[in-house]
Each structure stands twice: as structure tokens, then as C-alpha cells.
N, C-alpha and C positions, 0 to 999 in steps of 0.2 A: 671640189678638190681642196678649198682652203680649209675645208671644215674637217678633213681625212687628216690633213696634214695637223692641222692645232689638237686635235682625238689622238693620234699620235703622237703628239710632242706628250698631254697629258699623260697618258698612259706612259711613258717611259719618264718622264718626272714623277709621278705616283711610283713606280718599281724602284727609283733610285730612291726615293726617302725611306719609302719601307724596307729595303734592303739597309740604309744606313741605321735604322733604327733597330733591326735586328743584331747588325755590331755592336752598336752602344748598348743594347741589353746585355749581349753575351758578353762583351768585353769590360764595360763598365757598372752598370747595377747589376750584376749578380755579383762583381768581383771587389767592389766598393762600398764605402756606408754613405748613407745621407749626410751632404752638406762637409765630407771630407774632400782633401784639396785635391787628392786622387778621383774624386769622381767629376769636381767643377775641370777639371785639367784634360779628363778624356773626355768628356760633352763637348768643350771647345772646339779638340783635336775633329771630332769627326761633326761639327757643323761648319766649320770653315775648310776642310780637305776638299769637301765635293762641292762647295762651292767656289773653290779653285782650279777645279777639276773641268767646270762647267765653263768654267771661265776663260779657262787655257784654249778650249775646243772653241767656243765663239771668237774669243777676240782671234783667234788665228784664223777661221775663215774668216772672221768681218774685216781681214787688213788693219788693226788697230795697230796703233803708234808700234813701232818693233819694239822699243824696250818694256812696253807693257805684253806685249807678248811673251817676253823673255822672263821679266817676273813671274805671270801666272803661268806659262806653259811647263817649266819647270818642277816646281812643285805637285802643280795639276795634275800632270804625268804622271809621275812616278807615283804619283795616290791613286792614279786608274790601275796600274798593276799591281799595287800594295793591295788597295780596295778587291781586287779578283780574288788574289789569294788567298786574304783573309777571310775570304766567302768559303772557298775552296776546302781550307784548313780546318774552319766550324763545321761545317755541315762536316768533315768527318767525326772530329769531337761528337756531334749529335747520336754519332754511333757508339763511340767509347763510352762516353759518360753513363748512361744504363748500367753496361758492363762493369766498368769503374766503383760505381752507387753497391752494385752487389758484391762486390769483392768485398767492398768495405765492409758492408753487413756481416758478409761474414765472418770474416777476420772476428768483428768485435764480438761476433757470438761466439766465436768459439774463446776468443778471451774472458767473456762472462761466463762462463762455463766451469772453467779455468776458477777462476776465480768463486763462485758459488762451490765449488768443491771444499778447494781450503779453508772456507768458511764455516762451513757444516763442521768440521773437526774442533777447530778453536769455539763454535759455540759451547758444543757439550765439556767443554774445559771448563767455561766461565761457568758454568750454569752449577758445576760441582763444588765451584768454588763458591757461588753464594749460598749455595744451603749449607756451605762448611762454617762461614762468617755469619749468617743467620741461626747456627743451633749456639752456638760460642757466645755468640748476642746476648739471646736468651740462658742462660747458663751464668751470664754476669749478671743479668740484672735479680736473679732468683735466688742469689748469694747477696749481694747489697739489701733486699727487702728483709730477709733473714736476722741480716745482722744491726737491722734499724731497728724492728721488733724487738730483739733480746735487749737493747741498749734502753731502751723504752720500760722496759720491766722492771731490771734492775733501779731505774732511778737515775740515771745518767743521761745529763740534761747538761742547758748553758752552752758554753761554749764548744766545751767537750763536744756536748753533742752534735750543735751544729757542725763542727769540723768531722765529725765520723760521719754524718747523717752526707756532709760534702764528700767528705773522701770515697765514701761510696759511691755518690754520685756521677765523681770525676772517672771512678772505676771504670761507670758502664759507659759515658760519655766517650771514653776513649775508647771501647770496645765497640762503638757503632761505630768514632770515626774509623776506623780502622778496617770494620767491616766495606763500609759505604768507599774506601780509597781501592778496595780490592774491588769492589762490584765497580768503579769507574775504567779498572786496568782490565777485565773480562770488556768491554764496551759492548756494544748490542752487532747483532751479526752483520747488518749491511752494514755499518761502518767498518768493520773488518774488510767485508768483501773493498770496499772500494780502496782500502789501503792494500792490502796483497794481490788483488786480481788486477788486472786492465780493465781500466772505464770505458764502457763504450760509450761513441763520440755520439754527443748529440745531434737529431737531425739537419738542422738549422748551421751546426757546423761540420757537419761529413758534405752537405751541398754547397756550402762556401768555400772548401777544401777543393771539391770538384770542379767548381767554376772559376778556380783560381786556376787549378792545374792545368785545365784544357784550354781556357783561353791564352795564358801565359806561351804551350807549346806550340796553340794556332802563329799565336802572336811573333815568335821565334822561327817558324818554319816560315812566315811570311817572308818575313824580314828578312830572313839569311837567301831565299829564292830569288825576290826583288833587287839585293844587294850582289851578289856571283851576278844574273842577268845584265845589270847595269857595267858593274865591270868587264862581261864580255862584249857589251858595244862600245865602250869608250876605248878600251884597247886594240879594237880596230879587227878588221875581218880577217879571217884566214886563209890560206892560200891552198884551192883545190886543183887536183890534177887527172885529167878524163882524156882518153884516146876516143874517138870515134870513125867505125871504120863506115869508105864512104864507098858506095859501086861504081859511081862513074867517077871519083875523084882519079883523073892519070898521076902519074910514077910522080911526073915533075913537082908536084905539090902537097906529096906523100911526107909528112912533119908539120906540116902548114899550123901554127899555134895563133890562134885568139884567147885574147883574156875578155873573159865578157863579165860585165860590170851592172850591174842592176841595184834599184831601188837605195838610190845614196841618201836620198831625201836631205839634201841641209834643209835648214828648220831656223827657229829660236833658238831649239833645244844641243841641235847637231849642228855644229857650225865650219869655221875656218879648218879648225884643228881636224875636224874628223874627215872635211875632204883633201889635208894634207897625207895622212894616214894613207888615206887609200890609193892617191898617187903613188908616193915611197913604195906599196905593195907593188901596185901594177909595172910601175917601173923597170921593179926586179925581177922581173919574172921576160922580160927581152923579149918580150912576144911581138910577134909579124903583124897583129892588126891591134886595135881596141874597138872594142863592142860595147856603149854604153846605153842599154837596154830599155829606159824610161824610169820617170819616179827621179828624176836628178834632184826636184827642189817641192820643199811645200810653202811659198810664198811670192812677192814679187822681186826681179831686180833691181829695184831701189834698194833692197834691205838684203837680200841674198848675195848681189851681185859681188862684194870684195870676198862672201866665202867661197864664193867658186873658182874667186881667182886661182887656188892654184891648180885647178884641173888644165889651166894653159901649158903646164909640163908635162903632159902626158905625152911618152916617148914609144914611137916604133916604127918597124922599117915603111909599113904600108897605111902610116894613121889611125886616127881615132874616130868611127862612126856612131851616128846617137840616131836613137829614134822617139819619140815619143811615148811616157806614159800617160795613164789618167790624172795623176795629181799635175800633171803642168797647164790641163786645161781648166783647175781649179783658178792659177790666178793670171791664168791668160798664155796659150802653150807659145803664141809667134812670137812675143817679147823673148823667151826663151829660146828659141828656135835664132832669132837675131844674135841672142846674146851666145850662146856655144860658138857660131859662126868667126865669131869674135876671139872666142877662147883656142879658136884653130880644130876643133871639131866640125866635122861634115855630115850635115842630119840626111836622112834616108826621109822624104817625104813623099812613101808610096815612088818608091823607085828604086833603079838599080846600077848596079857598076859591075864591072867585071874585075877581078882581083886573080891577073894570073889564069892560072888555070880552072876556075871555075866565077861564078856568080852569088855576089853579097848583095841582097835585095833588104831594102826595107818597108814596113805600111807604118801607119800610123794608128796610133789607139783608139781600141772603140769608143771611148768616151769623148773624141773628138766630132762623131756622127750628130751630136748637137748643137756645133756649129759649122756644119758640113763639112769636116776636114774626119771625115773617119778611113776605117782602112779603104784599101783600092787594091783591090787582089790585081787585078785585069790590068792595070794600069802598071803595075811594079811587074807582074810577071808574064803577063797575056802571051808575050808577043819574044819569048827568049828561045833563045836554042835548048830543047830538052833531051840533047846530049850532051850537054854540060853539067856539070855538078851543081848543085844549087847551096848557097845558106840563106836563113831567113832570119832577119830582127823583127820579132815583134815581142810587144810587152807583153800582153798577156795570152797565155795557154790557149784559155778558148776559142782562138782562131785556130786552132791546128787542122782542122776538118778543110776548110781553106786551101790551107799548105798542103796537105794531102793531093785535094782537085787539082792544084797547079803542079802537082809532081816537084814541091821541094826534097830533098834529101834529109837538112836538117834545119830545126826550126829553134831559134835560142830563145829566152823567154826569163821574168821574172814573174814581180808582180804581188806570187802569194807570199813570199816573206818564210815560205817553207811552215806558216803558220804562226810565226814569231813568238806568240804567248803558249805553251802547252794548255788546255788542250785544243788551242786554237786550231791545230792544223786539220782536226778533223771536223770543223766547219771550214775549213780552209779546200777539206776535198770533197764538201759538196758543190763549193761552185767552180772549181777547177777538175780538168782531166787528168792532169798532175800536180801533184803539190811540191814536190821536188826530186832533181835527179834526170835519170836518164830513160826514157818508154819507146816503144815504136810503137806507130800508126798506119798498118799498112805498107806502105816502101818508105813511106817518113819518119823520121826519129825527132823525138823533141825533147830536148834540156831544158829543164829550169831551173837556175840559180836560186839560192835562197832572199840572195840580196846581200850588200854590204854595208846595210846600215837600217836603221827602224823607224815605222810609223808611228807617232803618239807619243806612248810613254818610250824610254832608251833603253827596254830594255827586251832581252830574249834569253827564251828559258826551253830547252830542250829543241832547238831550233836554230843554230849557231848560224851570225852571219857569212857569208863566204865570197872572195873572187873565187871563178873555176879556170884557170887555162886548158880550154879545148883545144887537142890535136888533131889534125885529120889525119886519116890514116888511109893510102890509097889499095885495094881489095887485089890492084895489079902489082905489088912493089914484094 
């Protein structure tokens, strides 16, 4: 088993460096030169992210000092969601860029074309113009020979002569410069083209141009995803409102509102402030019970314990009940289980109360089966009146089959986060029967909450946290 589990670990350390090293190709050497401060600055960026990343995740299970947790998980985070998108955003670039590559070709072909055109016309100019200044050439020097000869005959010599024999000279002298400045103002035809036409861009930079473009817009659509997600967790969940109608709920309990409250997770990350947040929510919304569904904390109360403080104000007519999820048997569920008791909440472990007119049961999570406190269907519901109305807390979905055999009504639930990351929810409903909302099962209906808060990194993206106030609604009224 030890040997499955370190082949594991390898194999997903092997995917995360080669996936890291896929960004720094596409983000930094294709978009960089050698030994510029832009390429040593992004190599940095993405050798120490994921190993912050890495970092976050251990020391938060290893229990490490809290404010080292608070440092790396931070950061760590928010590079796990960063790091997704920018996966997410390349690989579509992988599609454009081709596409991109050949626009561009074309474009510049048809500007050489363009250009090779206008060129052909201005050559046959130039080319008239040198046999024009090549006969004119010839023409002067065939008159200066002439006129050296005659001077020669006569006897006209000395000075004279040399200066006639120059002046001649200077004749034709000026008559080639003259030609040779016209033959430089015709210039030869591709240098034409490239002054009148559009140059097409070199290969080396039409691919630099592209790997500029598509990682910049990877880079931008990360960021602006990562950044809206973040600000929808930290501003706190939003407030849903669901009727569910019940068969056996009577007349007298027909309005009956719960807020039920799922996956708070304080954290390093999600602290004081964020389970202030969700108080102020639930508060407002005056409802007849609280439902606080599991997933309250991902750590211990040594370190959690002043952020939950203020869940002790949670207000309503019939209290606040909790049940267990998997993350509380991360760092030990009964210290928790003690410490709500404390906060003036009343855990449902594998058991029930009667509320009024019907039956509020809770089990406990399955991932408590490993230290024998998992659920206990029989024990919470074995033995009730099944003419009564039933509700059920449990954390996650996949007991609902469960709820079903015992003849719950409704069954409340978190857990999947609704998915939290897109496209996470659609691995989110391979291992759930619902990933969020409202389903029936047979005579049982089961709600699940998205959650009021996040696992990991803080943030949600197509996936909004939420409390929901469920009403019951009686089928007699």
C-alpha cells in the first residue's frame, strides 16, 4: 500500500511540473528573450507559486504553526485557481494560434502582392530613364573626343590645351554624374516594393507577435476569472429562497422556514470576518430553525476557535442544529462537536428531535466510518412515527438512497460546493446524485446547498456560494 501511495504521489508531482513547465514555455520563452528581466521575473513567478501551492496544502493538513499556514495558504490558493485557468485559457490559444499564424500569412500575401504590383510600373519608368541618361552619356563624350582631335591639328597645345582637353573632360564628367544620380532615383525594383508595398513580417516575428497575443489574453482572462471568483467569496454568500411542498407536513406548520447553512469552512484563508458575514445573513432572514449542515472548519480549535466565535449569535425561534461533515474528521470531528455545543448549537449525532409538527433527524458523515462514528440510519430514524413529516441533515448527497428506505420526506445536504471551480461541477456530478438544487427520489426530495463559503483556493467561478431559506409548505393548507 505504501508503495501505491509514494507511485502516486510521483505521478502527480511529475503532472504538476510538466504542466508548470508548459506555462513558462507558453508564457515566458516563447513571449521573452534570453537573459531579459521579463524572462528571469516570470521563471521566478511560476517556480516558487507551486511551490506555495504545495505548501499551503501540507502545512494545512500537517497542523503547522497557524500563522505559517496563513502565509503559504494564501497565496498557495489563489495560484491553484490561477494555475487551472491558465491551463484552461492555453489550451484554447492552442486552437486560435494556427488559425491566427494563417490570417497573418495571408494578410501579408496579399500586401506583397499589393505591393509587387506597384513595383512592376515604377520599374519600366526607371529602366527608360537609364537608356535616356546612357545615350546622352555617350553623345557627350563623342563631342569632347572630336573636339580634342581638331585642337590637336591645329597646333593648339600648353595650357590652352590642357584646359580645353579639361573642359571637355569636365563635360562628360558631369554628364555621367548626372546620369549615374538619375539611375540612383529609378533604385532597383525590390527596393521600390518594400518602400510602397507592406513588408511581410518575418517568421520568427509573426510567431513572436502570436505568442505574445495569446498568452497576454490567456493571461487576462485568467486573472479577471480568478479575481470576480475571489471577490464573490469574500463579499459573502447570497441569500436563496425555495418553498418545498411536504405530504404529510399538517396545516399547523405550513410556512415552517429553515436557513440551512453549509460548507463555511473557516480556514487560514476564510476567517473571523467571513463567519461574521454569514451570521449578519442568516440573522436576517428570521427564520424558525438554523440548519448548519457540515464542513464548519478546516483546522483545529486552538487556531479556528475565536473565528467561530461569532456563530454564538445565531438567532431563531427553534435554534441552531449542526451535523457533521468530512472535513471536521480531518482534524478531529469531537473537539468540534464539544466546541459548537459551547457556541449554543445542538449537533444531531445520528439522532432526532421533534420540532412541532413534524421530525428534524440528523446522521453523521460518512467519513466518520473510519473512526466508527459514521452514519446510523436505524438509530436516528428506525424507530419514529412514519406519519409524521420527516427532515433530514446530512452532509453529503450520497446518502439519499438511505433517506429514501427510512421514508424521509426531505433530505438537506451540502458538501459539493455546487462544484465551486467551473468545470468542476461536472466532476462534481460524477460522485454526487445532485450537485445542487432541488430533485426528488422516489417519495424523498433532496436539496443541496451550494455552500456559503470555499475549499482551497477563495474562490468560485460559475458556482456562487449561497444560504437557501427552505419553507415547508403543507399539501393540506
Amino acid at each position: 500500500m505504501i508503495v501505491v501511495y509514494v507511485l502516486a504521489g510521483l505521478a502527480a508531482l511529475s503532472a504538476l511540473v510538466g504542466l508548470h513547465y508548459y506555462l513558462w514555455r507558453r508564457l515566458v520563452r516563447d513571449t521573452t528573450t534570453a537573459g531579459s528581466v521579463a524572462r528571469r521575473a516570470g521563471t521566478a513567478v511560476l517556480v516558487v507559486a507551486p511551490v506555495l501551492m504545495v505548501g499551503g496544502v501540507v502545512s494545512e493538513r500537517a497542523g503547522a504553526p497557524f500563522l505559517l499556514q496563513q502565509v503559504l495558504t494564501w497565496p498557495g490558493f489563489l495560484w491553484m485557481a490561477l494555475f487551472m485557468y491558465l491551463l484552461l485559457a492555453l489550451l484554447v490559444g492552442e486552437v486560435v494560434r494556427p488559425l491566427l499564424m494563417r490570417w497573418l500569412r495571408r494578410r501579408d500575401g496579399r500586401a506583397g502582392a499589393s505591393g509587387a504590383a506597384e513595383t512592376s510600373g515604377a520599374s519600366g519608368t526607371s529602366e527608360s530613364s537609364v537608356a535616356s541618361v546612357a545615350s546622352e552619356s555617350v553623345a557627350s563624350e563623342s563631342v569632347a573626343s572630336e573636339t580634342s582631335v581638331v585642337r590637336e591639328a591645329v597646333g593648339v597645345g600648353g595650357e590652352g590645351g590642357s584646359l580645353g582637353s579639361g573642359s571637355g573632360q569636365g563635360s562628360s564628367s558631369g554628364a555621367l554624374s548626372v546620369g549615374a544620380d538619375r539611375v540612383e532615383a529609378g533604385s532597383p525594383p525590390g527596393r521600390e516594393g518594400s518602400v510602397r508595398g507592406t513588408p511581410e513580417l518575418a517568421a520568427p516575428t509573426r510567431r513572436l507577435f502570436i505568442s505574445r497575443a495569446v498568452g497576454g489574453a490567456a493571461a487576462a482572462a485568467a486573472v479577471a476569472t480568478v479575481g470576480y471568483g475571489t471577490y464573490g467569496v469574500l463579499r459573502g454568500p447570497s441569500l436563496k429562497q425555495l418553498t418545498v411542498p411536504l405530504a404529510k407536513l399538517p396545516r399547523s406548520a405550513h410556512g415552517f422556514r429553515i436557513a440551512v447553512v453549509s460548507d463555511i469552512h473557516l480556514s487560514p484563508v476564510l476567517g473571523r470576518a467571513h463567519a461574521q458575514r454569514i451570521v449578519d445573513k442568516v440573522n436576517s432572514t428570521q427564520a424558525d430553525l438554523v440548519a448548519v449542515v457540515g464542513d464548519l472548519v478546516d483546522g483545529d480549535v486552538d487556531d479556528l476557535g475565536p473565528a467561530a466565535e461569532p456563530l454564538a449569535q445565531l438567532r431563531s425561534r427553534h435554534g441552531t442544529y449542526f451535523v457533521t461533515g468530512n472535513h471536521e474528521y480531518f482534524s478531529g470531528a469531537q473537539q468540534w462537536l464539544d466546541h459548537v455545543r459551547e457556541l449554543g448549537m445542538r449537533p444531531l449525532e445520528n439522532a432526532r428531535v421533534e420540532i412541532g409538527a413534524f421530525d428534524l433527524a440528523g446522521v453523521n458523515d460518512v467519513a466518520g466510518e473510519s473512526e466508527g462514528q459514521g452514519p446510523d440510519f436505524a438509530k436516528a430514524l428506525g424507530d419514529r412515527d412514519r406519519s409524521r413529516a420527516s427532515v433530514l441533515l446530512a452532509h453529503q448527497p450520497v446518502v439519499i438512497h438511505d433517506a429514501v428506505d427510512y421514508g424521509v420526506d426531505l433530505q438537506l445536504s451540502g458538501h459539493t460546493h455546487g462544484g465551486q471551480l467551473w468545470p468542476g461541477n461536472f466532476v462534481a456530478g460524477l460522485a454526487n446524485p445532485t450537485v445542487a438544487g432541488l430533485e426528488g427520489y422516489g417519495d424523498t426530495q433532496l436539496y443541496v446547498t451550494r455552500g456559503a463559503g470555499a475549499w482551497g483556493p477563495p474562490v468560485r467561478v460559475g458556482a456562487p456560494s449561497d444560504i437557501t431559506v427552505v419553507t415547508l409548505a403543507s399539501k393540506q393548507a
